[in-house]
N, C-alpha and C positions, 0 to 999 in steps of 0.2 A: 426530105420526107421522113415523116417520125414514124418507126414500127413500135409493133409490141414490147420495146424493152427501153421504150423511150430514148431512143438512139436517133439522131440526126446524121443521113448520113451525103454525102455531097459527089459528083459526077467525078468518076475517076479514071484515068487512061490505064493503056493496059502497063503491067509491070514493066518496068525494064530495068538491068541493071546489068553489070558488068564484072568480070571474074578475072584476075589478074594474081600476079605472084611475086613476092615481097623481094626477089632479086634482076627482077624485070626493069628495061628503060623507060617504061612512061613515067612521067616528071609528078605524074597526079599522085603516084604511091612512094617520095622521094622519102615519106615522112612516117612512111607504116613501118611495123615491127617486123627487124630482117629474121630470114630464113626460108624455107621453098614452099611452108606451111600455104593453102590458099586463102587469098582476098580477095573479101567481097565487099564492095561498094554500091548501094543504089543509087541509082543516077533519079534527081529531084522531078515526081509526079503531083497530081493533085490529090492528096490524101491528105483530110482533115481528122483534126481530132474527134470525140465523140466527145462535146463538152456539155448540150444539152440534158443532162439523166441524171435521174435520182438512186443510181447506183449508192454512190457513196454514203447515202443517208435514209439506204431503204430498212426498214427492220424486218421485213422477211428474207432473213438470213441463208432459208433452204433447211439444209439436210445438218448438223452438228453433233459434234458427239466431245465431249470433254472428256481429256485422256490424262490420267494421271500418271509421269514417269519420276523416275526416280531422281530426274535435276529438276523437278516441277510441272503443275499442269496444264497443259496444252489444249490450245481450242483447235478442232478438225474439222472443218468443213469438208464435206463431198461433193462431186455434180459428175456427169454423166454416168456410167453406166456404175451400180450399187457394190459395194464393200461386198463383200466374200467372193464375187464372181471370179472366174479367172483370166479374168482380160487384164490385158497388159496395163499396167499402174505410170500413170505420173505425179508427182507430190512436188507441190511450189512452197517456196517460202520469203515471202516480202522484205521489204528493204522497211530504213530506220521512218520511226512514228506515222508508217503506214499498215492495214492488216488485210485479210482475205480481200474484203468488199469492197477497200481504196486501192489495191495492186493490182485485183487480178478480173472482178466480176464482170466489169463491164468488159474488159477484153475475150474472156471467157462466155459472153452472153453475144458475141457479134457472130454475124453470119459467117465470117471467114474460119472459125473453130468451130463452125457446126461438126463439120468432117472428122474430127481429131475427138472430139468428146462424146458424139457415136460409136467411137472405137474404145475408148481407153475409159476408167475410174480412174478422177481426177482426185486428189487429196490436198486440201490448202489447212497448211501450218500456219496457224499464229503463237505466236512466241507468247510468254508468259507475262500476263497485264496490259496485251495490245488489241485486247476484243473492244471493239465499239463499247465507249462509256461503262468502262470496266472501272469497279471501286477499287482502292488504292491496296496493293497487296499489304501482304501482314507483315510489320516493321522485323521478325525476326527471318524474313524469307531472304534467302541465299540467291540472289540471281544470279543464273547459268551465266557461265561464258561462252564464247562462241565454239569452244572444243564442245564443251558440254550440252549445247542445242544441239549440235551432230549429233550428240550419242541419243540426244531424246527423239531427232529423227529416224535413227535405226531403231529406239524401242518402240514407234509407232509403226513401224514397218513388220516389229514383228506380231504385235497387237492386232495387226488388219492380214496378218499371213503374207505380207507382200514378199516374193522372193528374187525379185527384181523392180526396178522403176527406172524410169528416166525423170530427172531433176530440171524444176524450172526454177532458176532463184532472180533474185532481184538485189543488187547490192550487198547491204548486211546478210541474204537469204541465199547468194550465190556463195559467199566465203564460206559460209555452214555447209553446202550443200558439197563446197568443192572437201572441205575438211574430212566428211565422210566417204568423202570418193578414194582418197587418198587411202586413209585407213582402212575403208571395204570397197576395194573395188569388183569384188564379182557382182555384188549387192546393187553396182549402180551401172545402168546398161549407158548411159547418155544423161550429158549434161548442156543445158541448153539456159546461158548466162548472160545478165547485166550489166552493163556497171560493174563488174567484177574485179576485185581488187585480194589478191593475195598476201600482200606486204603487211608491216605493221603499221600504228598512225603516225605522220608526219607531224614536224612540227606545229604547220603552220593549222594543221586539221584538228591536234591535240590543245593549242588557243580557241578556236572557235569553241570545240565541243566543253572546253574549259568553262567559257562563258558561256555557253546556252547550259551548263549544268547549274552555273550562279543563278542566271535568272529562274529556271525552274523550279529550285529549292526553296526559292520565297514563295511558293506556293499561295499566290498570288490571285481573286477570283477569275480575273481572263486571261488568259492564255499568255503569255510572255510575244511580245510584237515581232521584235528580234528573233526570237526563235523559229517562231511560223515564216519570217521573211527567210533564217538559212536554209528550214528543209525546205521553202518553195526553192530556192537556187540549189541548193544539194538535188531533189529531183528534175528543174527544169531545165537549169543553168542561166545565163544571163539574160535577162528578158528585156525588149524594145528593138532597138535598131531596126534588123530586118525582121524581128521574127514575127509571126501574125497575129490578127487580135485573137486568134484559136487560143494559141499559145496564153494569150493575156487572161482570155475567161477562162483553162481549166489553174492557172495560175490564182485568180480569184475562188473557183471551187473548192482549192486545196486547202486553203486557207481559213475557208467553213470549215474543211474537216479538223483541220490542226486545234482550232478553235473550241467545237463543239464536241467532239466526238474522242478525242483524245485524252489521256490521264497524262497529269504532269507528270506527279510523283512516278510513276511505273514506265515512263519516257527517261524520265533520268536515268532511270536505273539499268532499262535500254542501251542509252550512249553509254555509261560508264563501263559496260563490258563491251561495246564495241571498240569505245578507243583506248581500250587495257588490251587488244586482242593479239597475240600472239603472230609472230611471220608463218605461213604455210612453207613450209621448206620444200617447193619444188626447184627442180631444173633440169634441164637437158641432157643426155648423154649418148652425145654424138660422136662418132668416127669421124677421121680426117676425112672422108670421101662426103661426109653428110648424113649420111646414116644412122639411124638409130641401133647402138650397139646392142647385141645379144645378151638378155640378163639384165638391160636396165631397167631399175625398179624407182627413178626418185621423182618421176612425173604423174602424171594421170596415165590409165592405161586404156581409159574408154573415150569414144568420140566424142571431141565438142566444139560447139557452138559458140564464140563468145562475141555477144553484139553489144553498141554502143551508140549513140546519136552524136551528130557532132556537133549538137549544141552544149552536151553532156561536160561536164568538168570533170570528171571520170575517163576521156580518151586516155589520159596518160598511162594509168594505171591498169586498163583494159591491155593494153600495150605491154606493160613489164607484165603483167601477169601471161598474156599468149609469146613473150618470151621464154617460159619455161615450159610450155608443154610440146608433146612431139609433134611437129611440123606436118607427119603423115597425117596426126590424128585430129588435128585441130584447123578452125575454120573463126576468122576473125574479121568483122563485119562492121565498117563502121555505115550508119543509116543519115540519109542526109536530111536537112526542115526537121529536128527532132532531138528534144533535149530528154523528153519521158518516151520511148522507142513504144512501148506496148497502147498509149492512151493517142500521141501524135501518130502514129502511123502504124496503124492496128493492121493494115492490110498487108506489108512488107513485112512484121513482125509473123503474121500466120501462117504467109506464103515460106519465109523460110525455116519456120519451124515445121510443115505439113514435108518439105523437100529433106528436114534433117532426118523425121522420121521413117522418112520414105528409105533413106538411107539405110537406116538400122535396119532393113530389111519389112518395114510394117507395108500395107497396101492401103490405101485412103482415095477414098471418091471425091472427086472434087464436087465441093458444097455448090451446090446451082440457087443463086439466090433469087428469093422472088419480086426484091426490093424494085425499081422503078426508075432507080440511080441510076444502074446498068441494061438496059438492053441489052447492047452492040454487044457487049462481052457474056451474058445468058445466054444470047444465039448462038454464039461461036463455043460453047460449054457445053450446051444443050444434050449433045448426043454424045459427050464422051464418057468412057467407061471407068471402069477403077484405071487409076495410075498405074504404069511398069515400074517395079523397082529403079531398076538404069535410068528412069528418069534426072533422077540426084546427079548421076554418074558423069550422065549427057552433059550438065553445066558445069560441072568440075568444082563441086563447091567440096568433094571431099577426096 
């Protein structure tokens, strides 16, 4: 049934999923990243993508504000509650040749974040020359590295007065996001990540990006074919075998976008300081007993999140990366039917970001939606109240 945000949405069981620990005997987690840190796996429901909508190609953009920092300027989108407030602050930042409207909007416009963006001022970063049909930057512009987006997301942070937020990133937008955690961490309350890769590029990534940087620079009038076919596989992962025709049409969608909506020139310029990017020098500093030692400073020191699909070509690196953060502090998630976690499975993507922040201490009503999809699960909602913190607690997810 299609709502107001041209969303298809399809009959869904209730959640389930399962919470286990990476030095545990079940044979299913033989392959997850060791240490006492908790895993989380959902176990496969019916939740389809939202591949019907003109998200990606709507030109009402909303709310904007173009920010000028000192590595370059930055386009800001807002949604829920208005810039000066003082409600608590979340700020996203998308992954490679995609921006606000292709990462985040329609995830953001589903009933399952109604909850979360009643509560909070959301802030979406787009990187320099990734706004929808953006003219080609100016041949003498310097584009940031990935250190240097960090720092232009703490000058937006202090542009908007934010004296905290918690980080939503997505791939290239998670590495930025983890970068400034590092360096400021009082600044970043919670991080709640993709695809997340901390290392620098591999061989085999620095070929690829090698050649989708040839084919871009001929600047050529349509789109390089090759190119749109890596990031649909960089976002999707492998597509046919089992995965469903869901999978197939936003796979087709993306490729409108890559096509139409994207700037070569200011895409190259994109990759090239992705795969120039620098190792984050995290790791672990544990005692013989297991223990995180008193004084250790060379990991992240705030809670996180880090999810992944397992159709994702990204498990590996999701993996070395939740190898070096603290085991108390971190929660590693891989989602199953899901190679794009926030577009395939919008509803296990909400539900554990609504439990992470429930975490941090925030209190969130659960969204009662009026869609038609759900009955069974409205009735059983119907009368419940704001959530208990301990709720998070209850599942052991941290």
């Amino acid at each position: 049934m299609e709502d107001e945000n041209n969303l298809i949405c399809s009959p869904t069981s209730e959640l389930d999923f399962e919470v286990g620990f990476a030095n545990g005997n079940n044979p299913e987690y033989s392959d997850k990243p060791q240490g006492k840190g908790p895993i989380v796996q959902y176990q496969s429901v019916q939740s389809r993508p939202l591949i019907t909508r003109d998200c990606l190609f709507d030109e009402r953009t909303g709310d904007c504000e173009r920010v000028v920092t000192p590595q370059g300027p930055l386009e800001v989108y807002y949604s829920g509650l208005q810039p000066g407030s003082s409600s608590p602050t979340i700020i996203t930042f998308h992954d490679i040749g995609l921006d606000y409207l292709s990462n985040f909007k329609s995830f953001f416009s589903s009933p399952a974040m109604s909850s979360i963006e009643g509560k909070f001022r959301v802030l979406h970063v787009t990187a320099p020359g990734m706004k929808p049909n953006s003219p080609d930057l100016p041949e003498d512009f310097q584009y940031p590295s990935m250190e240097a987006l960090s720092e232009s997301v703490e000058y937006i942070c202090h542009h908007y007065g934010v004296s905290t937020f918690v980080g939503l990133g997505v791939g290239l937008g998670a590495n930025v996001l983890v970068r400034l955690a590092f360096r400021r961490p009082k600044l970043v309350e919670g991080l709640i990540l993709l695809n997340s890769t901390v290392s620098t590029a591999s061989w085999v990534e620095w070929a690829y990006h090698k050649k989708n940087l040839k084919s871009l620079l001929k600047k050529s009038l349509k789109f390089p074919e090759s190119v749109s076919e890596y990031l649909v596989w960089y976002h999707l992962g492998t597509l046919g075998g089992d995965r469903c025709i869901d999978s197939m049409s936003l796979a087709s969608i993306y490729r409108q976008h890559f096509g139409t909506q994207v700037n070569q020139n200011n895409l190259s310029l994109l990759i090239q300081a992705y795969v120039t990017r620098t190792e984050v020098k995290l790791a672990r500093d544990l005692a013989s007993n297991g223990k995180t030692m008193y004084g250790a400073c060379r990991t992240l020191k705030m809670p996180v999140i880090n999810m992944v699909g397992d159709q994702s070509p990204h498990v590996d690196a999701t993996v070395t990366f939740n190898g070096k953060l603290d085991p108390a502090r971190c929660t590693w998630m891989k989602i199953q039917d899901a190679g794009m976690v926030l577009e395939e499975q919008p509803l296990k993507a909400a539900e554990a970001i609504r439990l992470f922040l429930q975490g941090l201490g925030y209190t969130l009503r659960t969204a009662r939606s009026k869609s038609l999809c759900q009955p069974s699960v409205n009735a059983l909602t119907s009368g419940v109240d704001d959530l208990r913190i301990g709720d998070s607690q209850n599942l052991n997810l941290f």
